[in-house]
C-alpha positions as CSV (number, residue, x, y, z in Angstrom):
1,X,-60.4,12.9,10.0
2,X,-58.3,12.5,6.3
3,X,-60.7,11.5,3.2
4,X,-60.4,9.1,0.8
5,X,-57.7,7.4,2.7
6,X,-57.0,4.0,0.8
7,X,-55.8,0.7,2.4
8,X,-52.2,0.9,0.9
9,X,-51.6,4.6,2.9
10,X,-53.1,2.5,6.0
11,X,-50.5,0.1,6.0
12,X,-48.3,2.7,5.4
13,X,-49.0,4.6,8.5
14,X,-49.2,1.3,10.7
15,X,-45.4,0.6,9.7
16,X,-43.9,4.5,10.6
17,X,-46.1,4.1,13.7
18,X,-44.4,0.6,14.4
19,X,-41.0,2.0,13.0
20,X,-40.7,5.7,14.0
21,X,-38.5,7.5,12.8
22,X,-38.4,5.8,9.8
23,X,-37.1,7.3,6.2
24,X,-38.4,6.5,3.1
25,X,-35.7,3.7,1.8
26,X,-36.8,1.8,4.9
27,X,-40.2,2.1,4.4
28,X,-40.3,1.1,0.9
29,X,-38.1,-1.8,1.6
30,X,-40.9,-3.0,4.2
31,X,-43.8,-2.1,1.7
32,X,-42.4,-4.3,-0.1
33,X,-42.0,-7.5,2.3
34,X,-45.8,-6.8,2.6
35,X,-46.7,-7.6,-0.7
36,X,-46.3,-3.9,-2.6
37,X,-44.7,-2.8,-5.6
38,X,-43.7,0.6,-4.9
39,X,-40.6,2.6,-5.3
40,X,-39.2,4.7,-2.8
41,X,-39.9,8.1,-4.9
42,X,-43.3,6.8,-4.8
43,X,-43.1,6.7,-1.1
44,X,-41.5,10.2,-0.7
45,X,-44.9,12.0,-2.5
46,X,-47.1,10.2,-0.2
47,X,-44.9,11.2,2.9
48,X,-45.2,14.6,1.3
49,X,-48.6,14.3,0.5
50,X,-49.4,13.4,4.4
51,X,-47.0,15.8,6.4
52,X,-49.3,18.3,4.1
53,X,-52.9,16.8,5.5
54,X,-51.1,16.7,9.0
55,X,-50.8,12.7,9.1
56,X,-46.9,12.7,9.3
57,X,-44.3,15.1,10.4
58,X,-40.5,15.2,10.1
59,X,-38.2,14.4,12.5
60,X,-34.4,15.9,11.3
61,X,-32.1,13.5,10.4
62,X,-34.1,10.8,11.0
63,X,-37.3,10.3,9.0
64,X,-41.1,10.4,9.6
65,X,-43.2,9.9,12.7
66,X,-47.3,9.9,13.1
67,X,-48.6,13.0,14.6
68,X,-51.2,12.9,17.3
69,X,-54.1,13.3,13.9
70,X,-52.4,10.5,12.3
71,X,-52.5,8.0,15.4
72,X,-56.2,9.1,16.1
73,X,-56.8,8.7,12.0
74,X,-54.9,5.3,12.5
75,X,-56.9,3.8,15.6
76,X,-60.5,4.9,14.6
77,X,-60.1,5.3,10.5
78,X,-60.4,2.3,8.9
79,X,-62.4,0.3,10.8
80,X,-63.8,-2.3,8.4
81,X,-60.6,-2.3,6.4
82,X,-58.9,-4.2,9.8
83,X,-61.7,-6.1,10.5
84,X,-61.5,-7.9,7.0
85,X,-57.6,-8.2,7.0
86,X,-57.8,-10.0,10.4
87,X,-60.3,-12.2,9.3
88,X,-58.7,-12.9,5.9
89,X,-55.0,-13.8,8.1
90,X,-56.7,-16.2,10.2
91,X,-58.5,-17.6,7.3
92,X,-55.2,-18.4,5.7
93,X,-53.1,-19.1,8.4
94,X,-55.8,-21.7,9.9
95,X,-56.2,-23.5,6.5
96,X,-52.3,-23.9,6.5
97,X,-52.4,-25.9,10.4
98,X,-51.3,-29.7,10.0
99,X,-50.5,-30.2,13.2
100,X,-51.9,-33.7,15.2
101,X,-52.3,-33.5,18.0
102,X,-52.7,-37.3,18.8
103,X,-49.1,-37.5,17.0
104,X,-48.0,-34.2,18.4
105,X,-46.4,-33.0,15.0
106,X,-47.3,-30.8,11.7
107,X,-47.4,-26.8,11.4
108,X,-49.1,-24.9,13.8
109,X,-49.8,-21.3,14.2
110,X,-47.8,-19.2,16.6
111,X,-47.6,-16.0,18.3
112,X,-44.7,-13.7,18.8
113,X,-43.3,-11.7,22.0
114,X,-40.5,-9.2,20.8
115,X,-37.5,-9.3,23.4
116,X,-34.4,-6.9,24.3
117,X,-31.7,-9.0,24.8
118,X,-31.3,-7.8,28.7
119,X,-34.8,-9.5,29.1
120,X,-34.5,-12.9,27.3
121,X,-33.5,-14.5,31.0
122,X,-36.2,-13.3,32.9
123,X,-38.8,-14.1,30.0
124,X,-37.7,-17.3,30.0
125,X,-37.8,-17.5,34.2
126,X,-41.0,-16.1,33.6
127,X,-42.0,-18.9,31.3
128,X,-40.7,-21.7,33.7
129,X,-43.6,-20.1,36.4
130,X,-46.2,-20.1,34.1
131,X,-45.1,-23.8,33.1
132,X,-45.2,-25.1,36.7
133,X,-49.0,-24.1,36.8
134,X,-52.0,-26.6,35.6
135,X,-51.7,-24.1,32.7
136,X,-48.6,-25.7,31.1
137,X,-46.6,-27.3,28.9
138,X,-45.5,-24.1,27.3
139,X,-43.4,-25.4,24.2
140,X,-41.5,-21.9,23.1
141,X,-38.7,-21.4,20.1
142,X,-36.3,-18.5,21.3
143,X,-34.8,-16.3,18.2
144,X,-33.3,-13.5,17.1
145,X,-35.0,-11.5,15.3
146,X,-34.9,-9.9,11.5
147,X,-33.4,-6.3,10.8
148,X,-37.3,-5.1,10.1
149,X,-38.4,-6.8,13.4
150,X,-38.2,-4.6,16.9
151,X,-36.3,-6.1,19.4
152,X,-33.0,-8.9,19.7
153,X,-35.1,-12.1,19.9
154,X,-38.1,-13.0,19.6
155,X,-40.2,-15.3,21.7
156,X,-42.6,-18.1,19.6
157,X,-45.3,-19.5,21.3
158,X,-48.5,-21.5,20.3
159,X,-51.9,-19.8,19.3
160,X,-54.9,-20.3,20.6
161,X,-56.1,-20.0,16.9
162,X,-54.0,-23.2,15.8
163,X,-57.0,-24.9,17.4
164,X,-59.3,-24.4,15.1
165,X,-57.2,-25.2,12.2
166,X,-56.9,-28.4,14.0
167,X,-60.4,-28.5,14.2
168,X,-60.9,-27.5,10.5
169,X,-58.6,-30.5,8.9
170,X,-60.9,-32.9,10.6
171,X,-63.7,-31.0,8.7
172,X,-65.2,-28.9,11.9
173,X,-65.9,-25.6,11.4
174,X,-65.7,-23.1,14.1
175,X,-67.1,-19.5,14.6
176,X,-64.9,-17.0,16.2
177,X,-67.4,-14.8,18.1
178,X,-66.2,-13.5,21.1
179,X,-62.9,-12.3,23.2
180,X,-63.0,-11.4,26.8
181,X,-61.7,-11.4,30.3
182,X,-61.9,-14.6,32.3
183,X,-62.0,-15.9,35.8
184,X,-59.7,-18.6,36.5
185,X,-58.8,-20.7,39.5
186,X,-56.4,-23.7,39.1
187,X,-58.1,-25.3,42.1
188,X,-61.1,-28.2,41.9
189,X,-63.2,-26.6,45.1
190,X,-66.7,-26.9,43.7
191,X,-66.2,-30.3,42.3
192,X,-65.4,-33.3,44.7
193,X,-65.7,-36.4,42.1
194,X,-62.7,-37.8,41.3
195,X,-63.6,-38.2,37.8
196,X,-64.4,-33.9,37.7
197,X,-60.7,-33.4,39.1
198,X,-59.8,-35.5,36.3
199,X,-61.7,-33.5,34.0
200,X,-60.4,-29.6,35.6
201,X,-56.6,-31.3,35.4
202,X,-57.0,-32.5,31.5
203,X,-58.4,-29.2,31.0
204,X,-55.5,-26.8,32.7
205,X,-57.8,-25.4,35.3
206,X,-61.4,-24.6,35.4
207,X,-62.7,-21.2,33.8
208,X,-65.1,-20.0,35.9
209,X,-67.3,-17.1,34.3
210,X,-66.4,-14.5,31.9
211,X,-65.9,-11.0,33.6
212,X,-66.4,-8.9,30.1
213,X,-66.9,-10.1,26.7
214,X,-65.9,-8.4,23.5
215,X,-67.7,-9.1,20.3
216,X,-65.0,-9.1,17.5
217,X,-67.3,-10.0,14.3
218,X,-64.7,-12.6,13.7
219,X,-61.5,-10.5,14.6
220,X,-61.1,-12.2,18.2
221,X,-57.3,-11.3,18.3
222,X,-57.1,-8.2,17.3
223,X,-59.6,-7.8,20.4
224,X,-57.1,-9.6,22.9
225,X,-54.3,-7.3,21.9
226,X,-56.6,-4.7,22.9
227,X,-57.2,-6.4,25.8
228,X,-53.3,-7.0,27.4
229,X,-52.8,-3.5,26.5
230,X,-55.8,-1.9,28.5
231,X,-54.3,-4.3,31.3
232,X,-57.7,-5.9,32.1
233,X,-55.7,-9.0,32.6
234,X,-54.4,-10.4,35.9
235,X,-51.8,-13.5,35.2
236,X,-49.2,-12.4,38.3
237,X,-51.9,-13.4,40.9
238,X,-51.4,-17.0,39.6
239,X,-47.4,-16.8,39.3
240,X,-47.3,-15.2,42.4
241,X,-48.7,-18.0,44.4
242,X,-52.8,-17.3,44.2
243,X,-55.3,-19.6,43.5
244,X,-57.1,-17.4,41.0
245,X,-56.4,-15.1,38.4
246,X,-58.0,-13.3,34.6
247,X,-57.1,-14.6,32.0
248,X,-57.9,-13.1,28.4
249,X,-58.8,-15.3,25.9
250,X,-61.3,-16.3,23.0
251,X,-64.7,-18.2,21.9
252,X,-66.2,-19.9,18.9
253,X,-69.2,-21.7,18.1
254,X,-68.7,-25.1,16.9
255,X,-71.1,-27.8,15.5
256,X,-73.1,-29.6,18.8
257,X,-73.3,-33.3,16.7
258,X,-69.5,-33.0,16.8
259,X,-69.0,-32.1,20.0
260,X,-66.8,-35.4,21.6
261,X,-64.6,-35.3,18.1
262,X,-64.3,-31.6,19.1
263,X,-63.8,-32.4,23.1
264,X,-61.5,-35.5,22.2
265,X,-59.1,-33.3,19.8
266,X,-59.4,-30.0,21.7
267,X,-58.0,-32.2,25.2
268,X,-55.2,-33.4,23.3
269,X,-53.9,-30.3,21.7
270,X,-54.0,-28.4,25.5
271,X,-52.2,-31.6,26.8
272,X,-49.3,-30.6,24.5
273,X,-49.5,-27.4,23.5
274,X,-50.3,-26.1,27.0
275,X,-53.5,-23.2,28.0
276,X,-56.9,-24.0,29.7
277,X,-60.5,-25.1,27.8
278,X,-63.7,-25.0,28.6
279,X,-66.4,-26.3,27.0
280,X,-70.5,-25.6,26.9
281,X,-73.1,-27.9,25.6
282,X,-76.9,-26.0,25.1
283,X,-78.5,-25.6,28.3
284,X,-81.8,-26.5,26.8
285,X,-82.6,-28.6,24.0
286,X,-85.8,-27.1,22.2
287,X,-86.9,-28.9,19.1
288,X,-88.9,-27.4,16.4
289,X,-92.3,-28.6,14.9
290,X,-89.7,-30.7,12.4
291,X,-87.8,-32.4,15.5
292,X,-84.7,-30.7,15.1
293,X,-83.0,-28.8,17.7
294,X,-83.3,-25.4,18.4
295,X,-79.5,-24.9,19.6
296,X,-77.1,-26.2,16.8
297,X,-73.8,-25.3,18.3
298,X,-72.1,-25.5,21.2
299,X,-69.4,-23.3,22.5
300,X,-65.5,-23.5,23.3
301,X,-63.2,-21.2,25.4
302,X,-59.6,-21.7,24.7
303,X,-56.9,-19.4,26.3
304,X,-53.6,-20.8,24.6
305,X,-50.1,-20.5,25.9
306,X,-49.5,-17.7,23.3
307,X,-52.3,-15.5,24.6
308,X,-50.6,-16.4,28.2
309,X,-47.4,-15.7,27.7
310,X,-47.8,-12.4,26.0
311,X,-50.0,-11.4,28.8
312,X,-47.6,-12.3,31.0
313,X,-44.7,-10.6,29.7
314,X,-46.5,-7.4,29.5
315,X,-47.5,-7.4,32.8
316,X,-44.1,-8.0,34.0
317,X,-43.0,-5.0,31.8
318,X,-40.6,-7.6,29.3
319,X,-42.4,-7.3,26.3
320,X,-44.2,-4.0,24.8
321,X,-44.2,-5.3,20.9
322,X,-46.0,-8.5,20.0
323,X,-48.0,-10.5,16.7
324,X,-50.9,-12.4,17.6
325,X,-51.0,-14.2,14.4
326,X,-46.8,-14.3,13.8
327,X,-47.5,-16.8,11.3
328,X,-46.9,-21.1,11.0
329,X,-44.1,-23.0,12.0
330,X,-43.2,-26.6,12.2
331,X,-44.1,-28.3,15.9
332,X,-40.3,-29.6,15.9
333,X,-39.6,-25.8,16.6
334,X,-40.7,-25.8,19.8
335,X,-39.5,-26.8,22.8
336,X,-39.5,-26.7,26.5
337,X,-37.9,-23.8,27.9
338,X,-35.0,-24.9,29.4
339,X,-33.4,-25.7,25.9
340,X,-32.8,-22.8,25.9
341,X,-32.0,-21.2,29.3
342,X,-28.1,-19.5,28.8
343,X,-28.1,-19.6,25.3
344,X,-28.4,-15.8,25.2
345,X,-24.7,-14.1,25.8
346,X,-24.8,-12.0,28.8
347,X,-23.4,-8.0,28.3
C-alpha cells in the first residue's frame, strides 16, 4: 500500500478511475469543479509522481488509467477519509431540504442513474413497472447530462435521505446507523384488519425482516452502493409479477417522544415521493430508578424511490454509473414518468 497518501491525491485517483483514460487538462479541469486550485503542470508531477509508485499507468494517446495497486490502494486506503466526506455531504445536503411534504413542494435531495441514450426508453418502461407497484409514485426528471458526467442523460430520482432533512426542519434529529438487505412483500397476508391494510397500503408494502444489516458509522449510502453492486438485491421478483422481493435500503434512530410527528410526516413524504417505511417503537419500556425510560429512540426503515430505481436499473443491466447523494433540486423538477416518454430522439 502507497504512504503518506493525502486526501487531495484520493480524489484524484477516484476521478481517472471514474474517467479513464483521462489526460491531465481534463483532470485539472474536474479538480477544479471539486473545489481545487490546481494547475494542470501541477497535475502532470503528481501523475508522474504515481505512475512512479505504481498507482497510475499510461495509456498512449489517451491519458492515465489506475492500475490494479491503485484500485486496491483506492478501495481499501483511505478508509476514514470516506467515511467523514460521506457524513459531511449528507450533513450539508440534509440541512439544505425544504421540501413539505403536507404542501408537496421545496428542495429535496435526489439521486442520479447515468443513462446511454439507447436505454433512456426502457428505463423509463422500467420506471412505469416499478410505479404500478404499492412502491410508487416515482416522481423522476429526465436530463442530459454535463460534458464531465458519463452517459447521455441522466435519471433524477428522490433520496431516501431527503427524509431526514424533512425530519430535521421540524427540529427531529435522526441517526443514520444501519444499511441492509430487506424482505419485502407487497401483500397484507398476516394482517386481516382493515385498519392494518390501511396501514401496509399508506406505507408501500410491509418490510418484513432484515436479511443482512451493514453498519455504516453514519455513511449508510455509501453502504447501499456497495450493496446494488454486490447484487444482494432482488427488485425483478416484484416487476416480474411476485409477491415478494429484497429490497436495499437504510435505518436511523429517531427521538421515541416524537414518534407520531415522525410517523405523520414520514407517511406523507412516501405518499408523494414514492418507496416503502417501516417503523419500530421499543419493545420494552424499562424505566430507570429516576422514571425515565430506558429506550429513548425508536427506529425507521425507509427504502426511497432513488435507492429503488437505481437498484432496478442495475439489475436490468441500464445503468452501471450512479450518485447516491446527486445533490438538491426543486420538487417542481420532478414528475411522473410519462412526461417524459418519447422525448428522447430515437437513432
Amino acid at each position: 500500500m502507497a504512504a503518506d497518501i493525502d486526501k487531495r491525491t484520493y480524489d484524484l485517483l477516484r476521478l481517472v478511475d471514474r474517467y479513464s483514460p483521462i489526460g491531465s487538462i481534463q483532470l485539472s479541469e474536474l479538480m477544479q469543479l471539486h473545489g481545487y486550485d490546481i494547475k494542470d503542470r501541477t497535475i502532470r508531477l503528481k501523475l508522474s509522481e504515481l505512475d512512479s509508485i505504481g498507482l497510475t499507468e499510461k495509456v498512449p494517446g489517451k491519458g492515465r488509467q489506475l492500475t490494479e495497486s491503485g484500485r486496491v490502494e483506492l478501495e481499501q486506503g483511505d478508509v476514514n477519509g470516506r467515511l467523514e466526506q460521506i457524513r459531511a455531504r449528507i450533513a450539508v445536503l440534509t440541512s439544505r431540504v425544504s421540501y413539505d411534504p403536507i404542501e408537496d413542494a421545496g428542495v429535496l435531495i435526489v439521486s442520479s442513474a447515468f443513462l446511454d441514450a439507447d436505454a433512456v426508453e426502457d428505463a423509463l418502461a422500467l420506471v412505469e413497472r416499478l410505479e404500478s407497484l404499492p412502491l410508487g409514485p416515482i416522481p423522476i426528471s429526465l436530463e442530459e447530462t454535463s460534458g464531465t458526467e458519463p452517459g447521455d442523460y441522466r435519471l433524477l430520482v428522490a433520496s431516501s435521505i431527503t427524509l431526514d432533512g424533512v425530519l430535521l426542519a421540524h427540529g427531529i434529529s435522526t441517526n443514520l446507523s444501519t444499511a441492509g438487505v430487506l424482505e419485502y412483500t407487497s401483500t397484507n397476508r398476516k394482517e386481516d384488519d382493515s385498519s392494518a391494510i390501511a396501514s401496509n397500503a399508506e406505507r408501500g408494502g410491509r418490510i418484513v425482516r432484515y436479511v443482512d444489516v451493514i453498519n455504516g458509522e453514519g455513511s449508510s449510502i455509501d453502504v447501499i452502493s456497495l450493496l446494488i453492486q454486490a447484487n444482494r438485491s432482488d427488485v425483478t421478483s416484484l416487476i416480474e409479477g411476485n409477491e415478494s422481493g429484497l429490497l436495499i435500503g437504510d435505518d436511523r434512530e429517531f427521538p421515541i417522544n416524537r414518534y407520531e410527528e415522525t410517523k405523520d410526516l414520514t407517511l406523507s413524504m412516501r405518499a408523494e415521493l414514492g418507496g416503502v417505511v417501516d417503523f419500530r417503537r421499543p419493545r420494552e419500556q424499562e424505566a430507570f430508578l429516576d422514571g425515565n425510560s430506558a429506550w429513548a429512540f425508536g427506529s425507521l426503515t425507509y427504502v426511497g424511490a432513488g435507492e429503488l430505481t437505481l437498484t432496478a436499473l442495475y439489475e436490468y443491466g441500464l445503468s452501471d454509473d450512479w450518485e447516491t447523494l446527486y445533490g438538491t433540486v426543486p420538487r417542481n423538477r420532478l414528475e411522473h414518468v410519462q412526461a417524459f416518454r418519447g422525448t428522447v430522439p430515437s437513432n
